[in-house]
C-alpha positions as CSV (number, residue, x, y, z in Angstrom):
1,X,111.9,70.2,-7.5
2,X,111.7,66.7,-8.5
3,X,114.5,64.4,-9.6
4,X,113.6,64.3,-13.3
5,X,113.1,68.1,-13.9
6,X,116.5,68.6,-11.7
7,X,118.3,65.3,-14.1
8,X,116.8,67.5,-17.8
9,X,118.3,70.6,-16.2
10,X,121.5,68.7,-15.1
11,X,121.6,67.4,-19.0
12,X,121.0,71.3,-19.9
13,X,123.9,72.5,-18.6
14,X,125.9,69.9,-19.7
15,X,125.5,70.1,-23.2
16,X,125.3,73.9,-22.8
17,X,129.1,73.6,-21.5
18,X,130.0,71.6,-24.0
19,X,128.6,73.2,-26.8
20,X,130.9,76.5,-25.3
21,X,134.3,74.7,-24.4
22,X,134.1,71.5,-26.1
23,X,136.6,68.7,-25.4
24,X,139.9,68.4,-24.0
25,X,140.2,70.6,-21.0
26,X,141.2,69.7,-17.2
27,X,138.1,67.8,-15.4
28,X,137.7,71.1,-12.8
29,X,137.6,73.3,-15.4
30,X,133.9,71.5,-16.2
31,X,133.3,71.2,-12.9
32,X,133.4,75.0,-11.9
33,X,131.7,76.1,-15.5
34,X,128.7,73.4,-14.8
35,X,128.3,74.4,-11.4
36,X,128.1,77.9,-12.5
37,X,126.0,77.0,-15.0
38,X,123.6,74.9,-12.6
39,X,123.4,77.7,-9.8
40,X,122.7,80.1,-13.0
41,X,119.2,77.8,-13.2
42,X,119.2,78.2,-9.5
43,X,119.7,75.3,-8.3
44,X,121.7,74.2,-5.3
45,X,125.0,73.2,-5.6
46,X,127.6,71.6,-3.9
47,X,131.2,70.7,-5.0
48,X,134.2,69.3,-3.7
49,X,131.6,67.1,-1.2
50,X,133.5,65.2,1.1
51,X,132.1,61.3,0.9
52,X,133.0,59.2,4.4
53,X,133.0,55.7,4.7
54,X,130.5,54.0,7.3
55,X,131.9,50.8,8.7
56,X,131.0,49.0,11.6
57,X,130.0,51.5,13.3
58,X,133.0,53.8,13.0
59,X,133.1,56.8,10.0
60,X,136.4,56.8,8.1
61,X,137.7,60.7,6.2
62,X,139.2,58.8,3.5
63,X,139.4,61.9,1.0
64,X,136.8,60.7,-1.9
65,X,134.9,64.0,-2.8
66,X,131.8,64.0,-4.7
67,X,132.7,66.3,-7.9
68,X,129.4,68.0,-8.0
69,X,126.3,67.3,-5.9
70,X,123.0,69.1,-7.2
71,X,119.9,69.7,-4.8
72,X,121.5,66.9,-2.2
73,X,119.7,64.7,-4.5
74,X,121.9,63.9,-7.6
75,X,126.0,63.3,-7.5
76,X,127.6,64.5,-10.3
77,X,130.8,62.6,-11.8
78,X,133.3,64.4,-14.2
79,X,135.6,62.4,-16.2
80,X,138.1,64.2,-19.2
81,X,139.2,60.9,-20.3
82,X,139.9,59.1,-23.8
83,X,137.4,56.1,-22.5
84,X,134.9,55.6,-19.9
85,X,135.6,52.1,-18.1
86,X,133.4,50.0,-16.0
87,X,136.0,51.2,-13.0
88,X,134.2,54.8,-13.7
89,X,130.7,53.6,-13.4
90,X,131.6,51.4,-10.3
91,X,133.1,54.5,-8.7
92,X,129.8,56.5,-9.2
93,X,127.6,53.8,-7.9
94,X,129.8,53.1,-4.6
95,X,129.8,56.8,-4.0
96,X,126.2,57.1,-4.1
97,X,126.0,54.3,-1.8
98,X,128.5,55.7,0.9
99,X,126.7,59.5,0.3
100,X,123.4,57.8,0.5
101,X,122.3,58.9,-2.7
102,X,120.0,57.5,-5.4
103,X,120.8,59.2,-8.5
104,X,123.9,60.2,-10.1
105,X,125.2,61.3,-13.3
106,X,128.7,60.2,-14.7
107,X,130.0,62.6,-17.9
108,X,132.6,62.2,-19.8
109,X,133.7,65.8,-21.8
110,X,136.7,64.5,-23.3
111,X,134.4,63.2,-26.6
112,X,133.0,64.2,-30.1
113,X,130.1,63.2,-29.1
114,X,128.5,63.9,-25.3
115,X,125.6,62.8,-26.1
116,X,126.8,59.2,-25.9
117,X,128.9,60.1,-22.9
118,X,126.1,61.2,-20.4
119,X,125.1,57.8,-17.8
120,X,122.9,57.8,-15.5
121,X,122.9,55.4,-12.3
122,X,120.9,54.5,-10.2
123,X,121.6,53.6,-6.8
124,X,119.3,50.9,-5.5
125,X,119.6,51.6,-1.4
């Protein structure tokens, strides 16, 4: 499956999980529905993903986890915040970087309106 039909089903099931819970829960309760929701469209899905940092040489555990990972193509950030901050987006892009990633998508549930809280970065390798 390519990247864009797996990013319009990502987007799916996002809204699809909104639309049902709406705003205000705990971040892993979105994480479990989506991934649900995502292995429903029968896709592949990881979550919990352990991320290790690569530094001269050496490979550090430093307990970052990837919230959702779809197809080991597209990391998948949950946020049930008030605001999205830069910090948020920085976070995405340096774990795609450490994971070796290209694409990820940072949501925010906690919102009236998800549409506006859906981001997608990019990673440039």
């Amino acid at each position: 499956m390519e990247i864009n039909e797996i990013t319009f089903l990502i987007r799916k099931a996002i809204f699809n999980v909104y639309n049902a819970l709406g705003p205000g829960l705990l971040e892993s309760v979105y994480e479990k529905v989506l991934a649900y929701e995502l292995e429903d469209y029968g896709l592949q899905v990881q979550t919990q993903v352990p991320i290790s940092i690569k530094y001269n040489e050496m490979v550090f555990e430093a307990g970052f986890k990837a919230d959702i990972i779809v197809e080991d193509k597209v990391i998948i950030e949950i946020k049930s915040v008030v605001e999205i901050h830069d910090v948020h987006h920085k976070q995405l892009i340096t774990y795609l970087k450490l994971a070796d990633k290209k694409l990820g998508i940072l949501v925010n549930f906690n919102t009236d309106r998800i549409d506006k809280n859906i981001f997608r970065k990019v990673n440039g390798l």
